[in-house]
N, C-alpha and C positions, 0 to 999 in steps of 0.2 A: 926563081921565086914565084909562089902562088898569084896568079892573077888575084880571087877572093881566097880569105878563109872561110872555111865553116864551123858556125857558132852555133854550139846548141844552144835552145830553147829553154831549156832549164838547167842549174847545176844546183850540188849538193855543199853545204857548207859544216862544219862540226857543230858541237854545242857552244864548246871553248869558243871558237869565231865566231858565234852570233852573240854569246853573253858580251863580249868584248866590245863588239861592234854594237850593243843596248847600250853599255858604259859609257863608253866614246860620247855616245851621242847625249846623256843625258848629263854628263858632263858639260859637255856642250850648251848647252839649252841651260843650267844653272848656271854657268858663267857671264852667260846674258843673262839673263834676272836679276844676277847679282850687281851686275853696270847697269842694270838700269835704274834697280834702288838707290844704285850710288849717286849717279846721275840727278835723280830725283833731288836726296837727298843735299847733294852738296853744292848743286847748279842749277834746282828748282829747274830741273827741266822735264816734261811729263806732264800729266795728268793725275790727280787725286786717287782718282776710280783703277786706274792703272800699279798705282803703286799698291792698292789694298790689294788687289789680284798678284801682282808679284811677288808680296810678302807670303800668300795663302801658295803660290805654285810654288816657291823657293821651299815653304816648307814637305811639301810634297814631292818634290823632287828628293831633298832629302829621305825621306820615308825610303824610298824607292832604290836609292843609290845605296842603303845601309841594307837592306835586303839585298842588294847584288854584293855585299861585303866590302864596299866601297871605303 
């Protein structure tokens, strides 16, 4: 067995693998907005100021996930 391997410095990925890998992740990040609205919402837990910005990025997020066909 290799004492090290060698790892290049850079690699290439497709388009399919990076759209995928946007999706994932902006899924991601809506799913928390969305618990934290809830949160807000049903256990008064948060910040006022916070929840007006989650409701403005939740819509945003949306925007962005229907444009990738989401």
């Amino acid at each position: 067995m290799a004492r090290k391997y060698d790892i290049p410095k850079t690699f290439e990925i497709d388009s399919e693998i990076a759209d995928r890998l946007a999706t994932q992740s902006l899924k991601q990040h809506y799913n928390y907005t969305v618990e934290d609205l809830d949160n807000f919402v049903l256990h008064q837990k948060g910040h006022p100021d916070d929840y007006d910005h989650n409701l403005k990025l939740k819509h945003a997020l949306e925007i962005v996930l229907d444009y990738y066909g989401v």
